[in-house]
C-alpha positions in Angstrom: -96.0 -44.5 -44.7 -97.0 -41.3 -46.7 -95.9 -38.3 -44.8 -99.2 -36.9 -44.4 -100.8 -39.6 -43.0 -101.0 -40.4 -39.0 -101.1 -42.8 -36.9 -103.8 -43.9 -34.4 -104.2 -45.9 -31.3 -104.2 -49.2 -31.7 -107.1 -49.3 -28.6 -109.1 -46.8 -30.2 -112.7 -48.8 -30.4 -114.5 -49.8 -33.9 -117.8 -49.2 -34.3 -119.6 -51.8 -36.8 -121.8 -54.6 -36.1 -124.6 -53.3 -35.0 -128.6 -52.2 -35.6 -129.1 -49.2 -37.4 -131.0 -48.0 -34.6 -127.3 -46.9 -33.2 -127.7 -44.7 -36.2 -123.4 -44.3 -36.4 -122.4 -47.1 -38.2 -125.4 -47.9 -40.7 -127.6 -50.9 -40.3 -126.6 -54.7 -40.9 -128.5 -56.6 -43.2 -127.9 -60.5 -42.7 -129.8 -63.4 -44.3 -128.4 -65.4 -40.6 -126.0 -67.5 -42.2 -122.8 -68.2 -40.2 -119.6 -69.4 -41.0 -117.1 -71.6 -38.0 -114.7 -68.6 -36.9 -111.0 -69.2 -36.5 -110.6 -69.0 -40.2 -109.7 -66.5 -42.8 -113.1 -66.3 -45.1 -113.3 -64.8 -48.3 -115.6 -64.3 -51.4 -115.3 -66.2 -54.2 -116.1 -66.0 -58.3 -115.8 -69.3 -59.3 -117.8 -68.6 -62.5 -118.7 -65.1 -63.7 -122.3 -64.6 -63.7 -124.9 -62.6 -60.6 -123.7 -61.5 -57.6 -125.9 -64.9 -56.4 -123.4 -66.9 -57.3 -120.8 -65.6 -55.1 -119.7 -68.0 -52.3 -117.9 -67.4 -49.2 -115.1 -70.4 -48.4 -112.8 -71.1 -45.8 -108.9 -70.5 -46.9 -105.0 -70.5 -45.6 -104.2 -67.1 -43.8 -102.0 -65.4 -46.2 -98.5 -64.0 -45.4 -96.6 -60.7 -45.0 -94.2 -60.9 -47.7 -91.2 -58.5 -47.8 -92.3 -55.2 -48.2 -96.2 -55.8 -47.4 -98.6 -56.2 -44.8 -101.5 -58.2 -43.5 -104.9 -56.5 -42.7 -107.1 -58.0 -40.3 -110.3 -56.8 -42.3 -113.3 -54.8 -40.4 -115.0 -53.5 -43.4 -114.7 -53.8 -47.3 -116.4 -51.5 -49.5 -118.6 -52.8 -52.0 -118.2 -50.4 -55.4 -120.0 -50.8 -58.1 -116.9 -51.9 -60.3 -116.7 -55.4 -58.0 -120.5 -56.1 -59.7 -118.7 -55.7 -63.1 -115.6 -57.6 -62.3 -118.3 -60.2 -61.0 -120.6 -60.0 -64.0 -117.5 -60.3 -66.7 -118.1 -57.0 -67.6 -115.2 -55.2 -66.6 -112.1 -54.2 -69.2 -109.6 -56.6 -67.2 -110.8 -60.0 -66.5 -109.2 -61.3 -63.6 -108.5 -65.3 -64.0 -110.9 -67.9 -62.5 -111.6 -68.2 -59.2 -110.8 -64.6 -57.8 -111.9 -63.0 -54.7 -113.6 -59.1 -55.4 -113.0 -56.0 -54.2 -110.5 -53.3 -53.8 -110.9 -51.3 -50.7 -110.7 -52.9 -46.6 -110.0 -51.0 -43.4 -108.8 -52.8 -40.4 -106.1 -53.5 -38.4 -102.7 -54.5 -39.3 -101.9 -58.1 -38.1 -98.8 -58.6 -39.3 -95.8 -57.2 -41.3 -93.4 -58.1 -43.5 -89.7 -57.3 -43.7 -88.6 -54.0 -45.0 -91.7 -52.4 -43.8 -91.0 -49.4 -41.3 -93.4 -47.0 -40.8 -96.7 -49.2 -39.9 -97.2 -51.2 -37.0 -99.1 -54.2 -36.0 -102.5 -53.4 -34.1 -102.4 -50.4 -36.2 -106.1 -48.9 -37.7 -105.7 -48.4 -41.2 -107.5 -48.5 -44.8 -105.7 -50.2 -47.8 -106.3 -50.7 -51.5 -105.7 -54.2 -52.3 -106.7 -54.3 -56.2 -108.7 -57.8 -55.8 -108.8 -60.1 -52.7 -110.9 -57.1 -50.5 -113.8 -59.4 -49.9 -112.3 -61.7 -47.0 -111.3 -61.5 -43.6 -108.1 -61.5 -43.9 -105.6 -59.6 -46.6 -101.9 -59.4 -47.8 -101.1 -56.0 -49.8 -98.3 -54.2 -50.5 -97.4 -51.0 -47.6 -97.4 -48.4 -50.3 -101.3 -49.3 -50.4 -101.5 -48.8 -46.9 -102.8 -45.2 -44.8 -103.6 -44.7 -41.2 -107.2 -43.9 -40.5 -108.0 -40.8 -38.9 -109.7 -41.0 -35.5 -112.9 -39.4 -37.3 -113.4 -42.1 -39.5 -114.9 -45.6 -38.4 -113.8 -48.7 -40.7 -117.1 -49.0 -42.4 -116.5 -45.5 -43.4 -112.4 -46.0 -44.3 -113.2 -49.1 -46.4 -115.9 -46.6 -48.2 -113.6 -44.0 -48.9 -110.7 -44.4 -51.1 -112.5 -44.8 -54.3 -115.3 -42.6 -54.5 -113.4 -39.5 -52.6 -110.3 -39.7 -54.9 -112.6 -40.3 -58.3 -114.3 -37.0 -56.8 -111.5 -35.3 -55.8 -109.4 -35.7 -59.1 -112.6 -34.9 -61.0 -113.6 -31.7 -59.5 -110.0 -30.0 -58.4 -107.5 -31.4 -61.2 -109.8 -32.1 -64.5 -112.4 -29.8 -63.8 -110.7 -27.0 -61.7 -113.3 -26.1 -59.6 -113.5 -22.7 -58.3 -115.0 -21.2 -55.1 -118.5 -20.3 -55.2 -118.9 -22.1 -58.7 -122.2 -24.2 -58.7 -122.1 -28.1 -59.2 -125.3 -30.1 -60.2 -124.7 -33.6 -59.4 -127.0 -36.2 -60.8 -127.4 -39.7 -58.4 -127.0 -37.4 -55.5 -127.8 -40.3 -53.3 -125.8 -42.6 -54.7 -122.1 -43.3 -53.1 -120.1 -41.0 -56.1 -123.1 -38.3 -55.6 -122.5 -37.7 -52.2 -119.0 -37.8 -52.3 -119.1 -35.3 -55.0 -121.4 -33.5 -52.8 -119.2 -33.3 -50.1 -115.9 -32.7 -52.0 -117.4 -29.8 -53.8 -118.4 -28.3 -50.7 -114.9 -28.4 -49.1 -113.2 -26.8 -52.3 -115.9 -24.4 -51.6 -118.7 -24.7 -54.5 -122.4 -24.4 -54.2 -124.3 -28.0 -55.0 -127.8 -28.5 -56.2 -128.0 -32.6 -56.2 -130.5 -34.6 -58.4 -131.7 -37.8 -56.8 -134.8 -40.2 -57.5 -136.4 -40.6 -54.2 -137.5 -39.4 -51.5 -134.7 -40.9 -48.9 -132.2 -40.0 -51.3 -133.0 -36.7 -51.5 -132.4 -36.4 -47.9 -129.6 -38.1 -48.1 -128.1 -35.8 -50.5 -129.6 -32.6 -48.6 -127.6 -33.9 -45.1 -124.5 -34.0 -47.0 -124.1 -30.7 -48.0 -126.7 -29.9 -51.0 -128.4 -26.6 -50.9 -131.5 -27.7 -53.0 -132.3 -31.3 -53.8 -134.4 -31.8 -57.0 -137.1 -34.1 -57.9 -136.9 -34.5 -61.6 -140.9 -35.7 -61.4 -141.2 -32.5 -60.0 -139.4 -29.8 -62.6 -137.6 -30.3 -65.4 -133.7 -30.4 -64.5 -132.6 -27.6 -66.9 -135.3 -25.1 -65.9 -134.7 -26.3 -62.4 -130.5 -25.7 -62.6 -131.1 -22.4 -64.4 -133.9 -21.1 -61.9 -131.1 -21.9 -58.9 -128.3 -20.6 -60.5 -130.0 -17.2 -61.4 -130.6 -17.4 -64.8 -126.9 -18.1 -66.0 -126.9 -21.8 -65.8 -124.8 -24.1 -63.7 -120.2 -24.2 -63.9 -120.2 -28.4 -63.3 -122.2 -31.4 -63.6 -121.0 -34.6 -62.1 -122.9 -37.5 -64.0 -122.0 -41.2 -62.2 -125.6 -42.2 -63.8 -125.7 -41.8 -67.6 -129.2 -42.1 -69.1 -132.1 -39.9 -70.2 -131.1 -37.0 -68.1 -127.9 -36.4 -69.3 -128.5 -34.2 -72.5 -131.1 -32.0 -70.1 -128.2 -31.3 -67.4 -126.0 -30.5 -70.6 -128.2 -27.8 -71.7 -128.4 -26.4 -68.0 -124.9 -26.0 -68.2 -123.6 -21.6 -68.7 -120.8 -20.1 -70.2 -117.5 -22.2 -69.8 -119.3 -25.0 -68.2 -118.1 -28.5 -67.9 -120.0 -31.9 -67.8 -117.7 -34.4 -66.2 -118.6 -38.0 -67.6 -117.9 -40.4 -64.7 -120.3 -43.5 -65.0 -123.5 -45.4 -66.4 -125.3 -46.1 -63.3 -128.6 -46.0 -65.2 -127.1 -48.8 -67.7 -127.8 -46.5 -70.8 -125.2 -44.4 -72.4 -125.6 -41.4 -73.4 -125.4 -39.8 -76.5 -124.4 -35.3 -76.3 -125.4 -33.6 -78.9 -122.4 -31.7 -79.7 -123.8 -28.5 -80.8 -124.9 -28.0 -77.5 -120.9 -28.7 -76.3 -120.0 -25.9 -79.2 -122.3 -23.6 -77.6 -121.6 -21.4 -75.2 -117.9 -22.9 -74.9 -118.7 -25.9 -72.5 -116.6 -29.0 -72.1 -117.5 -32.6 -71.7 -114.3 -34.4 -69.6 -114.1 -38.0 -69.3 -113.4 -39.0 -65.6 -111.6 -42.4 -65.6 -109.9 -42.4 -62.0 -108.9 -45.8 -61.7 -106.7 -45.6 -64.7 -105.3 -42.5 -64.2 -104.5 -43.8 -60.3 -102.6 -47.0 -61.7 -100.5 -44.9 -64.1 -99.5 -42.1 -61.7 -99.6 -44.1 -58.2 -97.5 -41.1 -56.8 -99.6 -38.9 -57.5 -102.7 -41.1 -56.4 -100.7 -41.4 -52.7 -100.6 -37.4 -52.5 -104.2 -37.4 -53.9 -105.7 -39.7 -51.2 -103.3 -37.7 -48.4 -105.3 -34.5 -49.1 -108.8 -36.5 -48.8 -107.4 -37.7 -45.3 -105.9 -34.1 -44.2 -109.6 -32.5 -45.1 -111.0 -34.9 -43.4 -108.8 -34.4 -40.2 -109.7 -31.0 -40.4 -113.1 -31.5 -40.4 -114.0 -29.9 -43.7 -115.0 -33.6 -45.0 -117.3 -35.7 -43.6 -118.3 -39.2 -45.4 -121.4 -40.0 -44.7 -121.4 -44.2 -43.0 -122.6 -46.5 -45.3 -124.9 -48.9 -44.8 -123.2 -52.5 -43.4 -124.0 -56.1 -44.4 -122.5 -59.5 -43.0 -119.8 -61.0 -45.6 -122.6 -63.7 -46.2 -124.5 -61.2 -47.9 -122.5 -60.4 -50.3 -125.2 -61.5 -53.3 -128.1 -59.0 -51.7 -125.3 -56.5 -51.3 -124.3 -55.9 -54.9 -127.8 -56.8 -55.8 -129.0 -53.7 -54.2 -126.0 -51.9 -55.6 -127.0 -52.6 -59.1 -130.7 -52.2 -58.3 -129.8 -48.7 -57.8 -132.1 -49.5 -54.3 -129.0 -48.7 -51.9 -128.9 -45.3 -50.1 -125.3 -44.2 -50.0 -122.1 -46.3 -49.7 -122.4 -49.7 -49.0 -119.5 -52.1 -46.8 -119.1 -56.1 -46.2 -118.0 -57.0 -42.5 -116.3 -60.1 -42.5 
């Protein structure tokens, strides 16, 4: 176990499967079909294709090999990169059939020789690579962090990859100062309010960009000072007005699309424009005169590559996500919950762009 991570009680309760009228653990969606308990379940591609293909089977418990745990899963998160992996679309093409997703918070159930530091009945969140989308998974205990008591497993399965692609984008590419201003576009949107929230605990001011109404108050409970309405103002006017003329230090752009050349030119002296996805489907194409002028950067944020060449320093990277949010300067925002079954409507409102937030499976 990393250093700074801690361990919990393994009696400490789970909040999860219930109506979002509990308003702490999001809302369940379920289409009502059921699968016999008593076996491990999982999701699986047999053929790449929509998320409507996905099917969940029935198979064998897996093992604890030497150095590696099992997870009883609670939660997995559901990223936008398991739609690609689904789709075909993704730069590695896992062989067929293959269970999605990367990130599960549970329990530990069992685990395997050589492993010292975690314990079964223990609450933690793991990073699996494939295989998150099941009841049930075996990953190595290097993968493995205890989940502080502030975070519920919806919220741990939810955290890993949005935080860290956050964290490693603001603090070590873009070197974010206090009291800089970030605009982040898809400010409703899981990477938006994680950049929202990770910008606010190193400090910055945050104007957030999102396209509706429930997204804008998403973005304004999670830390943003002002919340635009692009029908509303135009976002460069809009970024200069709020940062007094000068334009803005950051913009975090998970969406890609017709706005990006506008939050480029709302950019002031020095700025940077961290590239970090195409949400919108459309790629962008920056002018670069407007990169030459007034000495701004654009910086390519690929996280998950960056994380499987440097996994030390993607362990001490997700130890200083848990230690803020221990301390209480980060608070992720619970995502909203479906049933494993659900997996198709899940994604589908992922790539929809419908979904509010982060969004997590419970098996």
């Amino acid at each position: 176990m990393p250093s700074g991570s801690k361990r919990v009680s393994a009696a400490a309760s789970i909040p999860g499967k219930r109506d979002s009228s509990s308003g702490r653990a999001g809302r369940i969606r379920s289409t009502g079909s059921t699968v016999a308990s008593g076996a491990m379940r999982a999701v699986v591609c047999h053929e790449l294709g929509p998320p409507s293909l996905l099917r969940v089977e029935e198979q064998p418990d897996p093992e604890a090999h030497p150095g590696g745990v099992v997870v009883d899963v609670e939660a997995a998160g559901v990223n936008f990169v398991d739609a690609l992996f689904v789709g075909g679309q993704y730069q590695i093409k896992p062989a067929l059939p293959f269970v999605p997703g990367n990130e599960v918070a549970g329990r530990i159930a069992a685990v395997g020789q050589g492993v010292e530091d975690l314990t079964v009945g223990q609450r933690v969140l793991a990073n699996c690579g494939l295989g998150g989308y099941a009841s049930k998974v075996a990953v190595g205990a290097p993968s493995v962090f205890a989940v502080p008591d502030r975070l519920s497993a919806p919220q741990a399965a939810t955290f890993t990859q949005s935080f860290s692609t956050c964290l490693y984008a603001l603090r070590d590419r873009a070197h974010l100062a206090e009291s800089e201003r970030v605009v982040v576009l898809g400010g409703g949107g899981g990477i938006g309010l994680a950049a929202i929230g990770v910008a606010r605990a190193l400090g910055a001011r945050v104007l957030a960009v999102a396209s509706s109404p429930e997204k804008r108050a998403a973005a304004a409970a999670a830390g943003a000072e002002e919340v635009l309405d692009l029908e509303a103002s135009p976002i460069k006017d809009a970024v200069r007005a709020w940062a007094g003329g000068t334009g803005a230090d950051v913009v975090v752009d998970p969406v890609g699309g017709p706005q990006a050349e506008a939050a480029l030119r709302a950019l002031g002296d020095g700025g940077r424009y961290l590239v970090v996805g195409f949400a919108s489907g459309t790629i962008p194409s920056l002018p670069a005169n407007q990169v030459l002028l007034r000495n701004r950067s654009v910086l390519g944020i690929d996280w998950g590559i960056w994380a499987m060449q440097h996994p030390d320093g993607q362990r001490t990277l997700l130890e200083d996500l848990l230690a803020m949010v221990e301390a209480g300067v980060l608070e992720p925002v619970a995502p909203i919950t479906y049933l494993l079954e659900d997996v198709g409507r899940a994604l589908d409102d992922l790539l929809a762009r419908r979904a509010v937030g982060k969004l997590a499976l419970v098996p």
